[in-house]
C-alpha positions in Angstrom: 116.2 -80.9 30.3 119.3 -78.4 30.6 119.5 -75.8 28.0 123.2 -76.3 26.2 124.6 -74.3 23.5 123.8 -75.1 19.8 127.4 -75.9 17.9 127.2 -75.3 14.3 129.8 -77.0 12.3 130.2 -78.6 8.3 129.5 -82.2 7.0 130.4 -83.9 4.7 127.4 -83.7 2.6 125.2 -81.1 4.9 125.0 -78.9 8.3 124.6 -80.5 11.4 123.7 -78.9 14.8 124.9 -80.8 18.4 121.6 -80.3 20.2 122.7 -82.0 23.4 124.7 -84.9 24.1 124.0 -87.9 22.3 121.7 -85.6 19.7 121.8 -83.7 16.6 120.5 -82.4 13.6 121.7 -82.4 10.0 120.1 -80.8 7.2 120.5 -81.6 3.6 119.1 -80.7 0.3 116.5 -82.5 -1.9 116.0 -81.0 -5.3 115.9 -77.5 -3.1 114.1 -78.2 -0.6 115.5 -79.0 3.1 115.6 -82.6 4.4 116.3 -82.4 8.7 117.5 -85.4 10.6 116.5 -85.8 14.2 119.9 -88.1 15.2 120.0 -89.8 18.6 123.3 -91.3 19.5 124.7 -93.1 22.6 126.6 -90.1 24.6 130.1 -90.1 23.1 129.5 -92.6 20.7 128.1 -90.0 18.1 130.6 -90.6 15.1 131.5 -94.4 16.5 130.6 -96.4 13.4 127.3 -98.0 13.9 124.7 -99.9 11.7 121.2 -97.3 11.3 118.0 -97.1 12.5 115.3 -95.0 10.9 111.9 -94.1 12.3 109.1 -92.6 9.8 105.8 -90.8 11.4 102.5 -91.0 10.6 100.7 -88.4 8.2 100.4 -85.6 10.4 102.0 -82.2 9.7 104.2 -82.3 12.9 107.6 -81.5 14.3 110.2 -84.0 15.6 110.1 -81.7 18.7 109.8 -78.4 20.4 112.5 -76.1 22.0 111.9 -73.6 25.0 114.3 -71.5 27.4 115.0 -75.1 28.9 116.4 -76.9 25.9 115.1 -79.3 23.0 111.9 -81.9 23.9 111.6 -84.9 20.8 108.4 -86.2 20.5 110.0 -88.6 18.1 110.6 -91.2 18.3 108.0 -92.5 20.4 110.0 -94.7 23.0 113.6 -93.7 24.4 115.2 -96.8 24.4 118.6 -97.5 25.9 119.1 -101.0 23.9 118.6 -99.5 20.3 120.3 -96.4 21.2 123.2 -98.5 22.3 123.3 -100.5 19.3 122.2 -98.0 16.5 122.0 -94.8 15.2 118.5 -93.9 15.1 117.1 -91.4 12.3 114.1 -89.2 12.2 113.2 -87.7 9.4 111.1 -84.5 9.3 108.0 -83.6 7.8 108.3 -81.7 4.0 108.5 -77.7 5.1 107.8 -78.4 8.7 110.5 -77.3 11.3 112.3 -79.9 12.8 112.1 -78.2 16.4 109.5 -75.3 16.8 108.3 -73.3 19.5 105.1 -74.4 21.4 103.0 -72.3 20.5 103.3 -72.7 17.3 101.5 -76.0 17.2 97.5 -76.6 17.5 96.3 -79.1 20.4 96.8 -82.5 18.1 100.7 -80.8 18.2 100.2 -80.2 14.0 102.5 -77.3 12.9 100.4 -73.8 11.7 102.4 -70.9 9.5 102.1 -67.4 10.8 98.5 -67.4 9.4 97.2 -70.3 11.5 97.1 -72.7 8.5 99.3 -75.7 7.5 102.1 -74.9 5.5 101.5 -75.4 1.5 104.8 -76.5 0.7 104.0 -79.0 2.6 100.7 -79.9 1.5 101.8 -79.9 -2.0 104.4 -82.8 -1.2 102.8 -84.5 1.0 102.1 -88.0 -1.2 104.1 -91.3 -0.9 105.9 -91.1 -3.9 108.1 -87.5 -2.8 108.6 -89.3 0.9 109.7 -92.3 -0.8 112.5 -90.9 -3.4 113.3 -88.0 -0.8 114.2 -90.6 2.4 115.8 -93.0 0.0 118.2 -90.0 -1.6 118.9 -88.7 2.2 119.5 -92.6 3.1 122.4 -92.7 -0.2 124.2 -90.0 0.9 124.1 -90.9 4.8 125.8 -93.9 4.0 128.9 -92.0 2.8 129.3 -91.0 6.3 132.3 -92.6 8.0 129.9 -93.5 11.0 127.3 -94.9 9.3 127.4 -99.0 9.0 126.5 -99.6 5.7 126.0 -103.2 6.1 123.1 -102.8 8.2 120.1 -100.4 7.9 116.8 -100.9 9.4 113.9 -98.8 8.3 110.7 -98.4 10.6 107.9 -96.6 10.5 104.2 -96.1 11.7 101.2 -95.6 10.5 101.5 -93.4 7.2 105.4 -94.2 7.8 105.0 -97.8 7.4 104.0 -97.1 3.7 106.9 -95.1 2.9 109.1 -97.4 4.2 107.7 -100.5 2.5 108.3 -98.5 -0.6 111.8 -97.4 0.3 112.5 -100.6 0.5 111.3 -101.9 -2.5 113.1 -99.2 -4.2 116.7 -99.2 -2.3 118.5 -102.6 -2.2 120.5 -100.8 1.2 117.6 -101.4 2.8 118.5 -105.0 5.5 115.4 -105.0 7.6 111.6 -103.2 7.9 109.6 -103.0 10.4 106.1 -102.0 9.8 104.0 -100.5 12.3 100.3 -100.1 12.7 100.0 -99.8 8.9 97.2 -100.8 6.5 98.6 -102.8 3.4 95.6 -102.5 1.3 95.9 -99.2 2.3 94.6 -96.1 4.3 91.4 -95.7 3.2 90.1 -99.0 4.9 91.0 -97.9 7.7 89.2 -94.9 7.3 86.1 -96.7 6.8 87.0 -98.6 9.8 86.5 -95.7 11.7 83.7 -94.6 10.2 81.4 -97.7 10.1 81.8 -97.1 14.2 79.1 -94.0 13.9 75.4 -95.9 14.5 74.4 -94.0 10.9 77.7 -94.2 9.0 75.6 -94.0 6.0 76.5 -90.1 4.6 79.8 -90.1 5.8 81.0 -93.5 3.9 79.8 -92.1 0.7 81.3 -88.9 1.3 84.4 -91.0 1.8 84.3 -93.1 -1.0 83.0 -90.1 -3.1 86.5 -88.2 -2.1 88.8 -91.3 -3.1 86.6 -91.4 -6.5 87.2 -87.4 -7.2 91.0 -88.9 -6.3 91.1 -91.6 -8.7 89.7 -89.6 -11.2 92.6 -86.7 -10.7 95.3 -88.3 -9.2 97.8 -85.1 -9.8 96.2 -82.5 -8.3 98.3 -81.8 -5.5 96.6 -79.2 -2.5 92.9 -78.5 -1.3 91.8 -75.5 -1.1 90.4 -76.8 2.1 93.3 -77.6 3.6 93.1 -81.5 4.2 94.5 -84.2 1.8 94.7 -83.0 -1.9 93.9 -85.6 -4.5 97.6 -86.8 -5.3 97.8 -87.6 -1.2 94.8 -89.3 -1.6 95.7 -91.7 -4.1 99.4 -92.0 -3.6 98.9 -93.5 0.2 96.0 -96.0 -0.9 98.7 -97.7 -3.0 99.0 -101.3 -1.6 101.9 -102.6 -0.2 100.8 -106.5 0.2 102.9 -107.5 -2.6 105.4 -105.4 -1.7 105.6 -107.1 2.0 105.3 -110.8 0.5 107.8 -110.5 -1.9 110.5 -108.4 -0.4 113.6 -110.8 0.6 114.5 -109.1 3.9 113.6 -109.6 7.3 110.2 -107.7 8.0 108.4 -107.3 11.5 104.4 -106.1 11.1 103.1 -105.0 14.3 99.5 -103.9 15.2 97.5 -103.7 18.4 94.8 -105.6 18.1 91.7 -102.9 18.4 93.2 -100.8 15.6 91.1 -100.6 12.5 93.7 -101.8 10.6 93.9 -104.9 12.0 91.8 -107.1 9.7 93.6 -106.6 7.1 97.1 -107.5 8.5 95.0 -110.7 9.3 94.5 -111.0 5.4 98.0 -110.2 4.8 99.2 -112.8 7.5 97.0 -115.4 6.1 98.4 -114.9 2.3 101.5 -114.9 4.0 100.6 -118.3 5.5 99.0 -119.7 1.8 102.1 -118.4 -0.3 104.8 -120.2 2.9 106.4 -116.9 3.2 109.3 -117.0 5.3 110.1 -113.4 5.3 107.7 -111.7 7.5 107.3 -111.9 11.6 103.8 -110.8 13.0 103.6 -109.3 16.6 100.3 -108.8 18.0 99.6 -106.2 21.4 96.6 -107.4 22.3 93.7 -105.2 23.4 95.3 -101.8 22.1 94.8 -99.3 19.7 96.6 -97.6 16.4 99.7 -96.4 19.2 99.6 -99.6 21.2 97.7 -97.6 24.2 95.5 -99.9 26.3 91.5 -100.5 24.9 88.9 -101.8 27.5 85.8 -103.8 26.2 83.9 -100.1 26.2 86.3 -98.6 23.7 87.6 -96.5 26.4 91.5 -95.8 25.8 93.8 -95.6 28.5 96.3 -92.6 27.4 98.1 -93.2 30.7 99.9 -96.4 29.6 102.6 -96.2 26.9 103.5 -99.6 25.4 106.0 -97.5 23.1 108.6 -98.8 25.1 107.8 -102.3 25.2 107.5 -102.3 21.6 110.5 -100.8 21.0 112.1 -103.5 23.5 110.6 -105.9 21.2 111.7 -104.9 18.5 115.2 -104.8 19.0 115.0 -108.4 20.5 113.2 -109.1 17.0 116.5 -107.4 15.3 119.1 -109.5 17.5 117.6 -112.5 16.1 117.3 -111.2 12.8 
């Protein structure tokens, strides 16, 4: 990737940054604290009017990308597709205090963002619970749509994993909201999935009571907000094992779930498709990969994953056929 020069200029309603052709950032503010936008555009066609695309990440404390000597590398979104780029705008939003773009090694090997004293940032521990994801993307969302290239009449939220959540929620919450697709998402939620993993260990025994021991403590004080520990404080805890199933079934939209069939959460989109099928809701699409995991990479019948194959952009082929028909 060539390295060009960073052009700083005002919005609107924030700062953006040209990153490179066809990419940008723009940075707003949420009750004080800042809101970055990862925005990939067709070359030339960055302030053409266009309908939008979001993409929400999982629940890990990472970066949209990193930046070297030789540029700016996105690991989000997942897939580079020319289709959607064509069509849409497409949105990433960043993580609560994490930088949207930071050097490598500032990251630990599972690419998770560590301060200057090797720990994840508390500001971001602190709001990381569905409720602050939820009003903050929606906010961002309002004011984007004042932009003169923003398509109002057409805005499709997507998200994976811990992102699927926030945008079911979004869009239960923000009538803007056209389509949803929900990715690898558990909507009884995340917890199960947890225990998915869990009841894989030959004496699961300990570490399921532990689990259900920590959702308990959770329950019991839903507002404490960080762990001394550093993992998911209480109000995390609870917020994200909200279900979305009646959300799903009763929004009036167009929604897409997609699994791979040897993730976790799997079974329980099976409930949700079959109470789809008892209540003859019309609303939701199901899209099954079969014989892969939580990121659609390929499962054999040992459990082994195949990291070398990434269905990413078959899936993201798929879904903009899904949203031509839709």
């Amino acid at each position: 990737m060539r390295l060009y020069l960073i052009l700083l200029f005002f919005s609107t309603i924030g700062i953006c940054q040209e990153l490179s052709k066809g990419c940008r950032l723009m940075e707003f503010d949420y009750n004080g604290d800042p809101v970055d936008l990862f925005i990939i555009s067709e070359s030339g066609e960055e302030y053409l009017k266009k309908p939008l695309l979001v993409f929400l990440q999982g629940s890990l404390a990472r970066p949209i990308g990193v930046k070297s000597e030789y540029g700016y590398q996105p690991f989000l979104p997942p897939f580079r597709n020319d289709s959607l780029r064509k069509k849409y705008h497409i949105i990433v939003f960043s993580k609560a205090f994490i930088p949207p773009f930071t050097n490598p090694e500032d990251l630990n090997d599972q690419h998770i963002y560590l301060d200057e004293n090797g720990d994840i940032p508390k500001d971001f521990l602190t709001r990381d619970y569905l409720e602050y994801y939820v009003d903050r993307n929606n906010y961002v969302l309002d004011q984007l749509l004042k932009e003169d290239w923003v398509d109002s009449t057409r805005i499709i939220i997507s998200g994976h994993s811990q992102g699927s959540s926030v945008g079911a929620f979004m869009a239960d919450k923000n009538e803007s909201i056209t389509h949803l697709i929900y990715a690898s998402g558990n909507p009884y939620g995340r917890i199960l999935r947890t225990l998915g993993q869990i009841r894989d260990v030959e004496d699961s025994l300990n570490y399921t009571q532990g689990t259900f021991q920590k959702f308990k403590e959770a329950v019991l004080n839903p507002s404490d907000d960080f762990n001394e520990n550093g993992g998911d404080s209480n109000k995390s805890t609870y917020s994200f094992n909200q279900k979305a199933n009646q959300i799903l079934l009763s929004l009036e939209i167009p929604i897409l779930i997609v699994y791979g069939s040897k993730d976790k959460n799997t079974p329980f989109i099976d409930l949700l498709q079959i109470e789809a099928i008892r209540s003859n809701n019309q609303h939701l699409d199901f899209s099954e990969y079969t014989g892969t995991d939580h990121n659609f990479f390929p499962v054999d019948m040992q459990g082994n994953v195949d990291y070398g194959v990434n269905n990413w952009e078959k899936v993201a082929e798929d879904w903009y056929n899904w949203l031509e028909k839709n």
